[in-house]
C-alpha positions in Angstrom: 28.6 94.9 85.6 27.7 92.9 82.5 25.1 94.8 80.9 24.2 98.1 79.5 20.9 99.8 78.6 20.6 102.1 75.8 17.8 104.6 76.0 16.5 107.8 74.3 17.0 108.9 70.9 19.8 106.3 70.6 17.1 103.4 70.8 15.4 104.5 67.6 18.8 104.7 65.5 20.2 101.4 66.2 16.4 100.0 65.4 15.0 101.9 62.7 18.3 103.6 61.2 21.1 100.8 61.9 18.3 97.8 62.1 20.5 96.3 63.9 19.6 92.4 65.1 19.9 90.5 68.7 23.4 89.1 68.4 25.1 92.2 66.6 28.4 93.8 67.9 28.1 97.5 68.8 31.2 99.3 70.5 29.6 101.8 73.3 31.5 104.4 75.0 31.0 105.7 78.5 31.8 109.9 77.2 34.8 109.0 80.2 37.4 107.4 78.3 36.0 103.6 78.7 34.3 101.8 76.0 32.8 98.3 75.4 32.7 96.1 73.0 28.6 94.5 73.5 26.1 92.6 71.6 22.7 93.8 71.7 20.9 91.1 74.3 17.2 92.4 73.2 14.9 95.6 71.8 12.6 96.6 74.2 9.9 99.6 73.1 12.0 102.0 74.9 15.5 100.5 75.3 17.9 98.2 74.1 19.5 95.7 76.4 23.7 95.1 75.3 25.5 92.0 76.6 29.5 93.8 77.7 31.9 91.3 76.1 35.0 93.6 76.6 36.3 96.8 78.5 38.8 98.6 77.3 40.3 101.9 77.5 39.3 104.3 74.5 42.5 105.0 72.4 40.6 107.7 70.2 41.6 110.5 72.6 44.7 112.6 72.2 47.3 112.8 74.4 46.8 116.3 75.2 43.5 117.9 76.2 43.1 121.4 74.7 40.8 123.1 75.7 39.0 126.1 73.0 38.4 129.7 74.1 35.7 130.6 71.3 34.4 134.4 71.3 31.0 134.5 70.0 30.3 134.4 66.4 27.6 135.7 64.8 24.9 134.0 64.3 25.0 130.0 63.9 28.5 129.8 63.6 29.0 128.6 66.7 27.2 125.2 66.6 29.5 125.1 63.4 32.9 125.6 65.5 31.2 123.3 68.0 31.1 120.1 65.4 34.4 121.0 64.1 36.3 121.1 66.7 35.0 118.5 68.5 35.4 115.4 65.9 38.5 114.0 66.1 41.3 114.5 63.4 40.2 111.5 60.7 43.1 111.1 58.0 44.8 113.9 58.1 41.8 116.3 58.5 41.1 119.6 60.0 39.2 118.8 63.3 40.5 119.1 66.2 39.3 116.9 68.8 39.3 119.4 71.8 39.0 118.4 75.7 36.4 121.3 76.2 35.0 124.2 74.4 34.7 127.8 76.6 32.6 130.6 75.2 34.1 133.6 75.7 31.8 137.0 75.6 34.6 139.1 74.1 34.4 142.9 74.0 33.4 143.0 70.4 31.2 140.5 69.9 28.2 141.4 68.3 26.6 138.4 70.0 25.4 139.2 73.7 23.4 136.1 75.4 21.4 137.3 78.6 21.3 133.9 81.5 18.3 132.3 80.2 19.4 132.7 76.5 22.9 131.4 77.2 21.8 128.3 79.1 19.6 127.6 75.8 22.9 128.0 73.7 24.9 125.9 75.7 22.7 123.4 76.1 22.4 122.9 72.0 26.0 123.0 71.9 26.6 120.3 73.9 23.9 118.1 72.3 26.1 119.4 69.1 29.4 118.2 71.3 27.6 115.0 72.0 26.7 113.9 68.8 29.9 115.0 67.0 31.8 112.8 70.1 29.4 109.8 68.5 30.0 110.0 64.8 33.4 110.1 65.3 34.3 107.2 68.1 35.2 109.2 70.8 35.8 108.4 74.2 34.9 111.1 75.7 31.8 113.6 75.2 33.7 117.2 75.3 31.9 119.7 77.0 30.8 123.3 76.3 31.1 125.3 79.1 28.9 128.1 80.4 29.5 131.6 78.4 32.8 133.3 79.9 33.7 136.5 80.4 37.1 137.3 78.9 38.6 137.9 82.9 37.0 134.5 83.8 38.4 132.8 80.5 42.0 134.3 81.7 41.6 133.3 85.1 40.8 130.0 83.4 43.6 129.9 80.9 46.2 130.3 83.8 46.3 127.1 84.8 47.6 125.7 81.5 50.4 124.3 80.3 50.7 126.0 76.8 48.5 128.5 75.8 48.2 130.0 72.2 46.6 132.7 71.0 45.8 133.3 67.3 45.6 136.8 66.3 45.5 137.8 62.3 47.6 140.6 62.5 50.6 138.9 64.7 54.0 139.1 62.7 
């Protein structure tokens, strides 16, 4: 109700990275479209105690959710597309700030992820998703779904609003 703990990886940044002091302001979002604005209460070895001062709705979403059927790249790429897509568009730049990403295992793709492999994958994605969500303020942590198959993604696709579909050689 009036507090929030910090814990895990974050603890270390806002000591050792940040050095941030009792009594700082430090704006937290919930990854559900809430944020708070909080001063840090006390440093504990493995958490930080914030003190909420104010809610508020996040206004760093957009008003649309799109949501990103990405075959499989080769390679890395992916993590890449991940980042990109995920940060939010910052003065007049390229990302895209997407609801969620969906792999898709297209026919082509070189790329072919077995269960155990593609749980791995999208696991690091969404750490990728996570921390993309963080160092650009948003108010929500997109997520990357499990790899789809290109009838799943379809399926998926057909309750949409708008969908478009890029394709080099259109006219």
């Amino acid at each position: 109700e009036e507090t929030i703990r910090i814990e895990g990886s974050d603890v270390n940044h806002m000591k050792n990275v940040l050095r941030m002091r009792i009594g700082e302001e430090v704006t937290v979002s919930d990854g559900q479209g809430k944020e708070y604005l909080c001063q840090v209460r006390d440093f504990e070895e493995e958490q930080v105690q914030l003190k909420i001062v104010e809610t508020k709705a996040s206004d760093a979403e957009l008003p649309s959710k799109i949501y990103l059927f990405q075959g499989l790249p080769k390679q890395e790429k992916m993590e890449l597309i991940v980042q990109k897509c995920v940060e939010l568009i910052i003065q007049m730049a390229v990302e895209l700030g997407v609801y969620q990403v969906i792999p898709v295992a297209m026919k082509r793709c070189v790329v072919k992820l077995d269960a155990k492999k593609g749980a791995k994958k999208v696991e690091r994605w969404n750490t990728i998703a996570a921390s993309a969500a963080k160092q650009s303020g948003r108010g929500i942590v997109p997520e990357v779904t499990s790899v789809k198959t290109y009838k799943e993604a379809l399926e998926m696709a057909k309750d949409l609003d708008v969908v478009l579909v890029p394709y080099e050689c259109a006219e």
